[in-house]
C-alpha positions in Angstrom: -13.9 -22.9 -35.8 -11.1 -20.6 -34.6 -12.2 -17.1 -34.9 -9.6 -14.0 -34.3 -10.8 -11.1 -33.1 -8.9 -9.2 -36.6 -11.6 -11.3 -38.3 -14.1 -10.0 -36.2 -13.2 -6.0 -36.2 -12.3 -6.2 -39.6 -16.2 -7.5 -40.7 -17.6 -4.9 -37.9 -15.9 -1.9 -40.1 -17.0 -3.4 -43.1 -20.3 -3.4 -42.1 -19.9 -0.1 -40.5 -18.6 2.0 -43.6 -20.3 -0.3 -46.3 -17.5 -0.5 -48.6 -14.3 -3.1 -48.5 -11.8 0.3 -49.8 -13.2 2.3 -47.0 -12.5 -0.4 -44.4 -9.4 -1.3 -45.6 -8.2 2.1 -45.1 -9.8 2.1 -41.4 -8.2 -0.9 -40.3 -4.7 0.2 -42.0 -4.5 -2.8 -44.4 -5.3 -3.4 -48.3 -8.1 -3.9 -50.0 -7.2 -7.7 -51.5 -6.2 -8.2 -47.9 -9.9 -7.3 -45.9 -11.7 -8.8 -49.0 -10.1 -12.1 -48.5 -10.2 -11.6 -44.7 -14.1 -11.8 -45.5 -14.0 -14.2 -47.5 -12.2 -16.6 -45.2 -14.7 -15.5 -42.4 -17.6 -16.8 -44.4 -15.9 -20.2 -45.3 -15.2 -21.1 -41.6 -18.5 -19.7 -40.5 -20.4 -21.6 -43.1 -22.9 -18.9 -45.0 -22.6 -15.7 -46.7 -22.2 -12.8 -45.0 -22.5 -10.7 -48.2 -24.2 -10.9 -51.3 -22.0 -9.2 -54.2 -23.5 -7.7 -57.1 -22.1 -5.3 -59.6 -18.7 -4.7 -57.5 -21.2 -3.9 -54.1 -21.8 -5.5 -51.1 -25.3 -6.0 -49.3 -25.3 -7.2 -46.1 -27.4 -10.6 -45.9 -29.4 -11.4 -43.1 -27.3 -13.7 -41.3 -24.4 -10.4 -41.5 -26.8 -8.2 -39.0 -26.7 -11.1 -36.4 -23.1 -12.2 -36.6 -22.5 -7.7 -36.3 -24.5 -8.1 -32.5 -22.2 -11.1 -31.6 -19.0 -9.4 -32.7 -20.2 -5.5 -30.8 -20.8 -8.1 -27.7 -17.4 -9.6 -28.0 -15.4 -6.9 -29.1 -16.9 -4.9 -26.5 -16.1 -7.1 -23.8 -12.4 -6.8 -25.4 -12.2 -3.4 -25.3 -13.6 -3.0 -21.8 -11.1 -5.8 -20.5 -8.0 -3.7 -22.5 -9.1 -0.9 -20.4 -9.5 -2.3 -17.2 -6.0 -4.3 -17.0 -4.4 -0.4 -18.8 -6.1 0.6 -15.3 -4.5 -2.1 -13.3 -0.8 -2.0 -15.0 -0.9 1.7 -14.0 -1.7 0.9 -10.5 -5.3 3.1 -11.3 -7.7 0.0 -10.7 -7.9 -3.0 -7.8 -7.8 -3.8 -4.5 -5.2 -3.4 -1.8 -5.8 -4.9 1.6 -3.6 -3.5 4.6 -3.6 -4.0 8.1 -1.1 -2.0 10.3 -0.2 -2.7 14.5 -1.8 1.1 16.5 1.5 3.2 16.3 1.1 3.4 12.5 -2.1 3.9 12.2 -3.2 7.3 13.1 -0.9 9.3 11.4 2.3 7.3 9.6 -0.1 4.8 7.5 -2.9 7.3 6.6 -0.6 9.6 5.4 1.3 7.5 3.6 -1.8 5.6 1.9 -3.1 9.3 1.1 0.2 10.0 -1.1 -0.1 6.3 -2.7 -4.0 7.1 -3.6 -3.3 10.2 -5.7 -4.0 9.6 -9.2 -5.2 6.1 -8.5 -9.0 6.8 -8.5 -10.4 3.0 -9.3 -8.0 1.3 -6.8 -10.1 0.2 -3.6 -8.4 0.1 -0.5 -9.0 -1.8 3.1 -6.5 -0.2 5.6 -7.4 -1.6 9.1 -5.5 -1.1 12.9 -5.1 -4.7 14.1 -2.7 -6.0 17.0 0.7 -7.5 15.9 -0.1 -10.9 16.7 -3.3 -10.5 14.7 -1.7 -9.0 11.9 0.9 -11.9 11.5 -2.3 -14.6 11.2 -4.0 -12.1 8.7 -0.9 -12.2 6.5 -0.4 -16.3 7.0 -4.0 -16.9 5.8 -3.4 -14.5 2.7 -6.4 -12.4 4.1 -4.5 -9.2 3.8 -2.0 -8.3 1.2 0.3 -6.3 3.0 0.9 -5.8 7.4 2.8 -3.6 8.8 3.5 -4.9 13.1 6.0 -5.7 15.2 8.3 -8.0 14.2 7.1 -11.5 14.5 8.9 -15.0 14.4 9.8 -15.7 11.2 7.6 -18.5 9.6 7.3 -20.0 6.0 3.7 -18.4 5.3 5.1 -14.8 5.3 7.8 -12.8 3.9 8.9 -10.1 6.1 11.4 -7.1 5.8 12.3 -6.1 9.4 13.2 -2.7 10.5 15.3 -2.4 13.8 13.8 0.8 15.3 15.5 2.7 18.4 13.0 3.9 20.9 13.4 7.5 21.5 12.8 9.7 25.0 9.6 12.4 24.7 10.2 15.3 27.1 8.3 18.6 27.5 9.9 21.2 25.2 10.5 23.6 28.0 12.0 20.5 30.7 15.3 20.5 31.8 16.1 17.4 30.0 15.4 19.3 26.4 18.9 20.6 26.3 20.8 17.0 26.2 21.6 14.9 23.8 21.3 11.9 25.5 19.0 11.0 28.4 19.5 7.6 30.5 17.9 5.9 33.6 19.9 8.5 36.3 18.4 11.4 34.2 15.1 9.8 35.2 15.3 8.1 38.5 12.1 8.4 40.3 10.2 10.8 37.8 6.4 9.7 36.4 6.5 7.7 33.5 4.2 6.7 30.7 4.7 3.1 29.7 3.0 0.1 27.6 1.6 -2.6 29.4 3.8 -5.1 31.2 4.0 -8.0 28.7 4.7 -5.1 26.1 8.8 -5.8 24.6 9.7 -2.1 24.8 7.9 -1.9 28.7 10.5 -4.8 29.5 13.3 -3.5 28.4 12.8 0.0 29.6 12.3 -1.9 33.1 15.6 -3.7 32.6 17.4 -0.7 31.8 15.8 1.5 35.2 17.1 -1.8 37.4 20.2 -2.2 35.7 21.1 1.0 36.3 20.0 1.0 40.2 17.3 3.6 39.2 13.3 3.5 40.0 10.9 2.9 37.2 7.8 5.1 38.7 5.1 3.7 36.4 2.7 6.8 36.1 0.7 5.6 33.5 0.3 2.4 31.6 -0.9 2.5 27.8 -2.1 0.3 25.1 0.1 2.8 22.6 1.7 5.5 22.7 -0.1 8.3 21.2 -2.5 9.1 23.7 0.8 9.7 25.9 2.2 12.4 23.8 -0.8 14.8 25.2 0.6 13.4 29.1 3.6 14.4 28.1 2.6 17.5 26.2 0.7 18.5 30.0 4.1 17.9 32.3 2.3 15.0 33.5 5.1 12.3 32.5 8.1 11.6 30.4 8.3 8.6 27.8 10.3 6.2 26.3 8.9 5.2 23.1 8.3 3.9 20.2 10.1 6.1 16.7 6.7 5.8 14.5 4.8 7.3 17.7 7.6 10.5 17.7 7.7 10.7 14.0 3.7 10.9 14.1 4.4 14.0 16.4 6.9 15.3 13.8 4.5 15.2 11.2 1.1 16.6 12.6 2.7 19.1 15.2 4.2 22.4 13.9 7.7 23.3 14.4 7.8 25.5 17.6 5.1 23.8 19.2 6.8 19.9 19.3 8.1 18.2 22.3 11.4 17.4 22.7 12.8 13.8 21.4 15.9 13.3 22.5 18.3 9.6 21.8 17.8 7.2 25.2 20.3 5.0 26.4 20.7 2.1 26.9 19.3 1.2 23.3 15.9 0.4 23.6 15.0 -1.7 20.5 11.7 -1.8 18.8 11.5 -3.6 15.5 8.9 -3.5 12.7 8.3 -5.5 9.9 6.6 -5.2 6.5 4.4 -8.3 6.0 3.7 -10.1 3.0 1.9 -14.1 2.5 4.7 -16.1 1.7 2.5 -18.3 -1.1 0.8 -15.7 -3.0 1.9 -13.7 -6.0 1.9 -10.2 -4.8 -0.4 -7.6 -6.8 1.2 -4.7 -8.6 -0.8 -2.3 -6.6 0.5 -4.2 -3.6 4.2 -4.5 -4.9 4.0 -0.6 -5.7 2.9 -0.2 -2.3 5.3 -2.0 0.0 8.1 0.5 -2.3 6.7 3.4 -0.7 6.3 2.1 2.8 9.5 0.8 2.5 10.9 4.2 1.5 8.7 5.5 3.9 10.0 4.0 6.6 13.7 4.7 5.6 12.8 8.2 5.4 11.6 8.8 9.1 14.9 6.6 10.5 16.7 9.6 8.7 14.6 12.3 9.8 14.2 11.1 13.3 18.1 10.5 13.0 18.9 14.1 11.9 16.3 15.6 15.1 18.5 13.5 17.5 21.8 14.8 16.2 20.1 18.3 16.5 19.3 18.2 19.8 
């Protein structure tokens, strides 16, 4: 038996307006059309549905059944139509997203609070994770989208990198505000806020202070950066860091009231990547995601770009 669910809205309107003409003209087709439609129905189903007399249709029995079996299925239809209408606009799902600490006080949340707008029925999992951990959340397919540090490239995860400068943060009112560039000399000897030592950025900061015959005075060592924009918001240090950490200060801190970011050099590189697993089939909701962190991400390069030329 091969029902189609045609066969099966077609009888339900039957039923409902009692009369082959009047269903016909619900379901947009003829009359000879929906009255062989039933007719067929019946053979392949093996009884009558309907028992004719005098041009009119009763309903027999076995027709009130079959109506609850056909509401149950076309229901289930209907409901299914809507949910996967929810999911091909992005409305309905699940996203799973796990960022490295520099995104995810400010950059992420704000991002994922655009990306949410209009997209009630899409559940979302956005946690802070290390980089390291990140990278093995992605690999196991755990999480549909990371955002870290750049990791080695393995076959278990795509990954668009982002090669990131790392910026000097100076008091708005310190000497140092009014150039353009600021290097080792500018800070020989002066307290500085810095990531742990294994940290990629602390290295190369160090590099560049001995290079350059200058003292690295280690003031204060962090975990991230953001708690050191208040240190440095107090006169109690200058840092090098990370852009995400000074664009978070760009977009939660009034113009007037910001610190001063100002282009270090030597280059101080800090690279991110979007993370995604490399054998799954991304989600739309996912694939519509990684657009706008993608943009995202090209957008504060540019804005961070045009502070550093104003400065």
């Amino acid at each position: 038996m091969n029902l189609s669910l045609r066969q099966l809205s077609t009888f339900r309107e039957v039923m409902r307006s009692g009369s082959i003409s009047q269903a016909a003209r619900s379901v947009g087709r003829t009359q000879p059309a929906v009255s062989t439609m039933v007719q067929t129905l019946e053979d392949q189903l093996g009884f009558a549905l309907f028992m004719r007399t005098h041009g009119k249709l009763t309903p027999t029995p076995e027709a009130y059944f079959f109506l609850e079996e056909c509401e149950e299925i076309l229901g289930r239809v209907e409901r299914a139509e809507r949910t996967l209408e929810r999911i091909g606009s992005l409305q309905s799902g699940k996203l799973q997203v796990a960022c490295h600490p520099a995104a995810s006080s400010v950059f992420l949340p704000k991002l994922m609070t655009g990306f949410l707008k209009g997209r009630d029925d899409l559940d979302v999992s956005l946690i802070m994770r290390s980089s390291d951990v990140i990278e093995d959340l992605i690999a196991s397919q755990q999480f549909d989208v990371g955002f870290s540090e750049t990791p080695r490239p393995r076959a278990s995860i795509r990954q668009t990198d982002y090669d990131l400068e790392c910026v000097c943060i100076l008091p708005a009112d310190d000497p140092l505000a009014g150039s353009t560039v600021v290097t080792p000399q500018d800070l020989d000897g002066r307290p500085m806020a810095l990531l742990f030592d294994e940290h990629a950025t602390a290295v190369q900061t160090e590099a560049a202070f001995r290079a350059a015959g200058c003292r690295f005075n280690k003031r204060l060592e962090l975990r991230t950066f953001l708690p050191g924009l208040q240190f440095v918001a107090a006169g109690v240090c200058a840092m090098v860091c990370d852009m995400i950490t000074a664009y978070s200060h760009l977009l939660q801190t009034p113009e007037g009231t910001r610190l001063a970011i100002r282009r270090f050099r030597p280059r101080i590189s800090n690279s991110v990547s979007i993370l995604t697993p490399g054998y799954a089939t991304q989600s739309m909701a996912g694939r519509a995601f990684i657009t706008d962190l993608e943009t995202a991400v090209e957008r504060m390069q540019a804005d961070i770009e045009d502070v550093l030329n104003a400065g």
